[in-house]
MARLUM-42761 format. One record per atom (N, C-alpha, C): residue number from 1; residue in one letter; chain; atom name; x, y, z. Coordinates in nm, 4 decimals. Example, Ala and Ser with C-alpha at 12.3 -4.5 7.8 and 13.67 -1.06 7.14 Angstrom:
<rs>
R   pos   code   unit   site         c1         c2         c3
R     1      a      A      N     1.3190    -0.5690     0.7800
R     1      a      A     CA     1.2300    -0.4500     0.7800
R     1      a      A      C     1.3200    -0.3300     0.7800
R     2      s      A      N     1.2850    -0.2250     0.7080
R     2      s      A     CA     1.3670    -0.1060     0.7140
R     2      s      A      C     1.2900     0.0030     0.7870
</rs>
This chain:
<rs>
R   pos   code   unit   site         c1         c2         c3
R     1      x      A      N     4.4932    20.1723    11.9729
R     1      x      A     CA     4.5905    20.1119    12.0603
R     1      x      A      C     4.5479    20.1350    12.2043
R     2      x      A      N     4.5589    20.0409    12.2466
R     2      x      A     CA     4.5255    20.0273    12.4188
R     2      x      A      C     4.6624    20.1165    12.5074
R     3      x      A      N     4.5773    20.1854    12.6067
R     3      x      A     CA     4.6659    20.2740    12.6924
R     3      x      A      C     4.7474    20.2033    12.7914
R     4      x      A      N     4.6884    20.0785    12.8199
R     4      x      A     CA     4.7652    20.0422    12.9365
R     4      x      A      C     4.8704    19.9128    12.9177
R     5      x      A      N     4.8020    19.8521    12.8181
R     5      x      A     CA     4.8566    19.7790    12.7112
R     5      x      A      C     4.8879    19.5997    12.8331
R     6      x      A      N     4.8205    19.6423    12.9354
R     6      x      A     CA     4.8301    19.4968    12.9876
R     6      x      A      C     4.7481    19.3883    12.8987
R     7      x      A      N     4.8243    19.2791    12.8906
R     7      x      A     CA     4.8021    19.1288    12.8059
R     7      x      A      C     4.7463    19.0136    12.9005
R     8      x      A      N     4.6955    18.9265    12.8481
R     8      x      A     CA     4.6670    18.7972    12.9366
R     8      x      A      C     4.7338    18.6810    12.8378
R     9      x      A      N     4.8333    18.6342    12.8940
R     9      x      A     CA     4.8764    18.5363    12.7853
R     9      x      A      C     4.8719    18.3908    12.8579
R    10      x      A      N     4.8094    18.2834    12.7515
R    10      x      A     CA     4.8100    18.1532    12.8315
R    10      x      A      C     4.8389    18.0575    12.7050
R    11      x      A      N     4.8601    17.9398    12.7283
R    11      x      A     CA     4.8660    17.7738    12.6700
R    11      x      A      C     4.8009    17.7198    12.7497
R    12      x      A      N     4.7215    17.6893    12.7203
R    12      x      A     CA     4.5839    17.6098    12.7587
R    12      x      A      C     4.6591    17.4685    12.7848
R    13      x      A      N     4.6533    17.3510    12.9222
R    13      x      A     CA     4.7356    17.2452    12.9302
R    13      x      A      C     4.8476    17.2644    12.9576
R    14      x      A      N     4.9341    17.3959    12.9395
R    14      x      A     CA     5.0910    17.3848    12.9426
R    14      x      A      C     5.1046    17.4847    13.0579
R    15      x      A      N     5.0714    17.6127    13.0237
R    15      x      A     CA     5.1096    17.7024    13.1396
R    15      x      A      C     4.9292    17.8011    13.2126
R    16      x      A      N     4.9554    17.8293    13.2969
R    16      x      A     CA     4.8834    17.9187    13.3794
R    16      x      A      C     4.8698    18.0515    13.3060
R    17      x      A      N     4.6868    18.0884    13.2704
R    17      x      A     CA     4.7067    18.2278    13.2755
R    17      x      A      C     4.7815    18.3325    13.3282
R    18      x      A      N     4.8239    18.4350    13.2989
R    18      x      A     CA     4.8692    18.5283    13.3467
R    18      x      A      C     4.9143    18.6648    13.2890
R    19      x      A      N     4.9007    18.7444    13.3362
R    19      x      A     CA     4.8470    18.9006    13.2743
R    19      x      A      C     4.9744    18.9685    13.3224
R    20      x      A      N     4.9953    19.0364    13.2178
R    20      x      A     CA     5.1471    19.1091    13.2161
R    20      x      A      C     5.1117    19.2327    13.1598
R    21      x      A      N     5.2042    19.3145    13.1760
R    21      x      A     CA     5.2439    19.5020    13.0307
R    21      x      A      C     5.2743    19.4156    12.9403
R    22      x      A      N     5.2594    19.5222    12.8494
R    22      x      A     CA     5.2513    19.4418    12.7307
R    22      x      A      C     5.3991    19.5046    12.6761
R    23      x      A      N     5.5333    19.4082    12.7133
R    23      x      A     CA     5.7091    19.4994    12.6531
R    23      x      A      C     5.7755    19.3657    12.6420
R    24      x      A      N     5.9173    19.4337    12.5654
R    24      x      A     CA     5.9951    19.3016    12.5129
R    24      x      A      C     6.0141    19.2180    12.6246
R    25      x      A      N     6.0374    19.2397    12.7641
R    25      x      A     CA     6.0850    19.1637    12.8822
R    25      x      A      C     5.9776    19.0756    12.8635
R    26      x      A      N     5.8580    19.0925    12.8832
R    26      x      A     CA     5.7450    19.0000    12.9366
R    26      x      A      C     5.7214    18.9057    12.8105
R    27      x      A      N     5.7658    18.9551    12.6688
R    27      x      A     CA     5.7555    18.8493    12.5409
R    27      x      A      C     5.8526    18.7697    12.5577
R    28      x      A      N     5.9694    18.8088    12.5823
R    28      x      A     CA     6.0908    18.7646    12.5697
R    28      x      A      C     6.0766    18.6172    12.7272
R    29      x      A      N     6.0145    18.6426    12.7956
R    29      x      A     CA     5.9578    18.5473    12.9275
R    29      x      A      C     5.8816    18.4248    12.8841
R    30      x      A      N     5.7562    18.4936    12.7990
R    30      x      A     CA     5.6807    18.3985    12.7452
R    30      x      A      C     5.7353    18.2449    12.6848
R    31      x      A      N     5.8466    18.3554    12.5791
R    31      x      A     CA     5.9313    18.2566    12.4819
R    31      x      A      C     6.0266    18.1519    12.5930
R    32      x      A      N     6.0593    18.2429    12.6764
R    32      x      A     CA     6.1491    18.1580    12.7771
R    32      x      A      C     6.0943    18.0341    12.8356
R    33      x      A      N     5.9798    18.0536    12.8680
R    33      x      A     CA     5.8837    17.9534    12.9449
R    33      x      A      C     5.8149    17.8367    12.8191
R    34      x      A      N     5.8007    17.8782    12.7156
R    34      x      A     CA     5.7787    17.7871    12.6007
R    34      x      A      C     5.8858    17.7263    12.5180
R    35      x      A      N     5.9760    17.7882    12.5108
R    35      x      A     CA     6.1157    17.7250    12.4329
R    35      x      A      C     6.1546    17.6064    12.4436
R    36      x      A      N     6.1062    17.5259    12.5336
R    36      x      A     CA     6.1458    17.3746    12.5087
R    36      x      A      C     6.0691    17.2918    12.5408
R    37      x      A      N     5.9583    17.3456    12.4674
R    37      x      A     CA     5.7951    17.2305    12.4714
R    37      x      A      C     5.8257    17.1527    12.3225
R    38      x      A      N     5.7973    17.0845    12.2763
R    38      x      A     CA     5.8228    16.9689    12.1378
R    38      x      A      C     5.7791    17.0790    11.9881
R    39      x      A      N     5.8317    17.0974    11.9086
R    39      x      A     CA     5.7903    17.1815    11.7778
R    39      x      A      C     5.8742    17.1540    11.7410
R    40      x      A      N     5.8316    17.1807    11.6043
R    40      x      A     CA     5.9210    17.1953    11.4625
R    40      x      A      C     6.0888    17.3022    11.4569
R    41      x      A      N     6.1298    17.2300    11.4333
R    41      x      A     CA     6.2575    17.3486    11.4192
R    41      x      A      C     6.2049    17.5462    11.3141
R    42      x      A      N     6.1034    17.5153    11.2485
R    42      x      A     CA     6.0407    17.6197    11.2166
R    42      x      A      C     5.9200    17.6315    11.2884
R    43      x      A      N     5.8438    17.5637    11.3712
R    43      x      A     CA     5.7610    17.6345    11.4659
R    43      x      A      C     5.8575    17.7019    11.5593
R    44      x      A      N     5.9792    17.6545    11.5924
R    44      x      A     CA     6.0392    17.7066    11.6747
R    44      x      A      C     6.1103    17.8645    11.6694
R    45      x      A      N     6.1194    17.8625    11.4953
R    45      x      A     CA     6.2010    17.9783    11.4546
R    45      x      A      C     6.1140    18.0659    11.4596
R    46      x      A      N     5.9962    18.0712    11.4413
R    46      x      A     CA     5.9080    18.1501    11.3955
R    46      x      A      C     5.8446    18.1989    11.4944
R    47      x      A      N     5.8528    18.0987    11.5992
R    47      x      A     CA     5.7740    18.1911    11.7460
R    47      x      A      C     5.8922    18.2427    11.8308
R    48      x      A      N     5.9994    18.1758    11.8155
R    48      x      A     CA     6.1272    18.2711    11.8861
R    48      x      A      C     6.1378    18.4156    11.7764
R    49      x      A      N     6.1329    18.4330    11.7206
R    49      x      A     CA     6.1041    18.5894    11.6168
R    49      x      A      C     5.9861    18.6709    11.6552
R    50      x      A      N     5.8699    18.5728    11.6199
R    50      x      A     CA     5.7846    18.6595    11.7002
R    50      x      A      C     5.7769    18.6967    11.8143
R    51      x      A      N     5.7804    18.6392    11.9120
R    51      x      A     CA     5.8503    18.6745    12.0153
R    51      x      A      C     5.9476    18.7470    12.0974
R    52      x      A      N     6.0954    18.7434    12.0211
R    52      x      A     CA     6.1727    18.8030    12.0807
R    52      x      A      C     6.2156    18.9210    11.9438
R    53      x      A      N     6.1986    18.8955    11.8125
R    53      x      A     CA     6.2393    18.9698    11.7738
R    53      x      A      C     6.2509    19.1373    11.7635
R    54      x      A      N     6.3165    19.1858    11.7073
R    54      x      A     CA     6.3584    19.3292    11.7194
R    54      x      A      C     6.2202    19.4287    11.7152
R    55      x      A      N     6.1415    19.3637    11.6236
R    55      x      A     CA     5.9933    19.4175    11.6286
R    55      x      A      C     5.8810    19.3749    11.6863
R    56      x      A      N     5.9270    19.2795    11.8097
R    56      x      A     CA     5.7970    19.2025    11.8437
R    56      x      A      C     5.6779    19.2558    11.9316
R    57      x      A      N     5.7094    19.3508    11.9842
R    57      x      A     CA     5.6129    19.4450    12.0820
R    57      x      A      C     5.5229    19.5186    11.9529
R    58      x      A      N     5.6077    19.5917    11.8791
R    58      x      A     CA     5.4907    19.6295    11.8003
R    58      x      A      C     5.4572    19.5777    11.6896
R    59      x      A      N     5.4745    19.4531    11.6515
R    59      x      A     CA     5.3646    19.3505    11.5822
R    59      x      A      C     5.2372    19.2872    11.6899
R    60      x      A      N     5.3027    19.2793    11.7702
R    60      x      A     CA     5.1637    19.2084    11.8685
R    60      x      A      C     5.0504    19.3108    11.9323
R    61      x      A      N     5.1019    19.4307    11.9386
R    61      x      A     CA     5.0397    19.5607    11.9561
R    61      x      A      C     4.9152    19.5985    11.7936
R    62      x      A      N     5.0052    19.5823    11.6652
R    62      x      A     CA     4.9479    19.5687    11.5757
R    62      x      A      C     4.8329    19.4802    11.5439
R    63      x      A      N     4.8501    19.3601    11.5947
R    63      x      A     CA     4.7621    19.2648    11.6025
R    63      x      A      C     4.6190    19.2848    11.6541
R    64      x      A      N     4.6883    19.3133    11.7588
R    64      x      A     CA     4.5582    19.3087    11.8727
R    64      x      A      C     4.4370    19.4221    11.8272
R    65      x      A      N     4.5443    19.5382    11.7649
R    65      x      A     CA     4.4229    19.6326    11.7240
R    65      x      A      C     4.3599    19.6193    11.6587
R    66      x      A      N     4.3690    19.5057    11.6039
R    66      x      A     CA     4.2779    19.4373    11.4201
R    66      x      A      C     4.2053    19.2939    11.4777
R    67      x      A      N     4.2537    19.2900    11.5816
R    67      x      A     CA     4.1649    19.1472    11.6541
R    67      x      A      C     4.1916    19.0971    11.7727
R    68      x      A      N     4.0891    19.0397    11.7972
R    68      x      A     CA     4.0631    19.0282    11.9669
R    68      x      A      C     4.1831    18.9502    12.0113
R    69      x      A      N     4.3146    18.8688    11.9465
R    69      x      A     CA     4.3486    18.7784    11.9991
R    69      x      A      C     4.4747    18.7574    11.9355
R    70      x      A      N     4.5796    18.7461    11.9627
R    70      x      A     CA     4.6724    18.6064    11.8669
R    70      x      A      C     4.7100    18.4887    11.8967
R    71      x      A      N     4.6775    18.3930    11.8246
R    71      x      A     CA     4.6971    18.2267    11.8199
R    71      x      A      C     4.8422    18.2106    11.7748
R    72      x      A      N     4.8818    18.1638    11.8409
R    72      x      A     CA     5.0536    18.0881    11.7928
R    72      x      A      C     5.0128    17.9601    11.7974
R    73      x      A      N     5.0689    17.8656    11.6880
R    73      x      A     CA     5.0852    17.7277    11.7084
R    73      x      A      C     5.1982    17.6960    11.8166
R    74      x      A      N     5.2059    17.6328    11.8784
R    74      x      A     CA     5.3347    17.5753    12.0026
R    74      x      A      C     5.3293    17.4348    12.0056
R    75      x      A      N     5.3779    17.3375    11.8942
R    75      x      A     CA     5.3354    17.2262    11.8897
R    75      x      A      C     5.2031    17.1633    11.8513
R    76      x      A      N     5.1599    17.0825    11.9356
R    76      x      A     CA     5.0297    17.0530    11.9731
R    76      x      A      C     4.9475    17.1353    12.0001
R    77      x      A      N     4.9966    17.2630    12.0793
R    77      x      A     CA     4.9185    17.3484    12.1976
R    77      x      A      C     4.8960    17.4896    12.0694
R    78      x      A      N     4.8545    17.5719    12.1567
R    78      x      A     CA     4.8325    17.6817    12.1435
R    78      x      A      C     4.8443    17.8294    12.2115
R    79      x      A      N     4.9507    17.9229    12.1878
R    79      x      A     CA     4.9746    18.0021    12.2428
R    79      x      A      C     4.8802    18.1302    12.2426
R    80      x      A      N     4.7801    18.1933    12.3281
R    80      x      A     CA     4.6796    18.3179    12.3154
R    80      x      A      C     4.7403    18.4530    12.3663
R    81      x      A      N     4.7083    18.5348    12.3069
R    81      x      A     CA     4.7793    18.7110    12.3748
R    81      x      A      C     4.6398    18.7371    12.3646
R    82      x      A      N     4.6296    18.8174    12.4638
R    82      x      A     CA     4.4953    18.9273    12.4622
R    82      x      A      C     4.5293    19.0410    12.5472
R    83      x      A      N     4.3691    19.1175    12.4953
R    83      x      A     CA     4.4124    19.2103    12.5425
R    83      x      A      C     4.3364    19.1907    12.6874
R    84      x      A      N     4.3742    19.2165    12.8117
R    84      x      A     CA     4.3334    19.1597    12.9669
R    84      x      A      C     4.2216    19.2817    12.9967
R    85      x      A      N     4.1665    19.2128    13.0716
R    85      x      A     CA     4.0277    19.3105    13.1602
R    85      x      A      C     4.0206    19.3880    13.2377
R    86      x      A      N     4.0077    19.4960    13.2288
R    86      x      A     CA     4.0163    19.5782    13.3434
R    86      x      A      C     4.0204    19.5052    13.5227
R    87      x      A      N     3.9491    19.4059    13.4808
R    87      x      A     CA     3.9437    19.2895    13.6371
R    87      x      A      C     4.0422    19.2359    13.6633
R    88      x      A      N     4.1386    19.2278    13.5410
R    88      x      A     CA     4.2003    19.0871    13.5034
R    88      x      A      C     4.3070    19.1478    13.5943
R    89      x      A      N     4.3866    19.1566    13.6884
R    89      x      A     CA     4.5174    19.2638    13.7362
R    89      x      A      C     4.6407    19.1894    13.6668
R    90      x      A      N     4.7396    19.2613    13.6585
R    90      x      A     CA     4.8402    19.2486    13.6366
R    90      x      A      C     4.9324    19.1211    13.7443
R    91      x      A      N     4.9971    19.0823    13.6824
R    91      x      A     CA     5.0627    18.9305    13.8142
R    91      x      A      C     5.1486    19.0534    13.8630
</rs>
């Protein structure tokens, strides 16, 4: 597990990189800023859970330690978490 736990999360076409801590506020933002792009009523359920749900900091924490990345479907698009670069600063 990463110490500092800053993220770079983007949608490629939809929103602007940008590098956050990695806590429920800043997931719970993400979801905010994606919540009413076009999806499925179950793409929708499923990334508002991942996202905001009760365990969502440490599933995405889980993730990351088993791989470089997580892909969300968001429609058309594609939602990325990573883990950010020491370069990368925090917004």
């Amino acid at each position: 597990m990463r110490a500092d736990h800053d993220t770079l999360v983007e949608v490629p076409g939809v929103r602007l990189s940008v590098v956050r801590t990695l806590c429920f506020s800043a997931l719970a933002a993400v979801w905010d800023s994606i919540c009413f792009l076009p999806m499925t009523r179950w793409q929708h359920f499923c990334l508002e859970r991942a996202l905001t749900g009760p365990c969502a900091e440490r599933d995405v924490v889980r993730h990351l330690a088993a791989h470089p990345a997580l892909v969300l479907p968001v429609g058309k698009h594609e939602l990325y978490i990573r883990w950010a670069n020491p370069e990368e600063g925090p917004a």
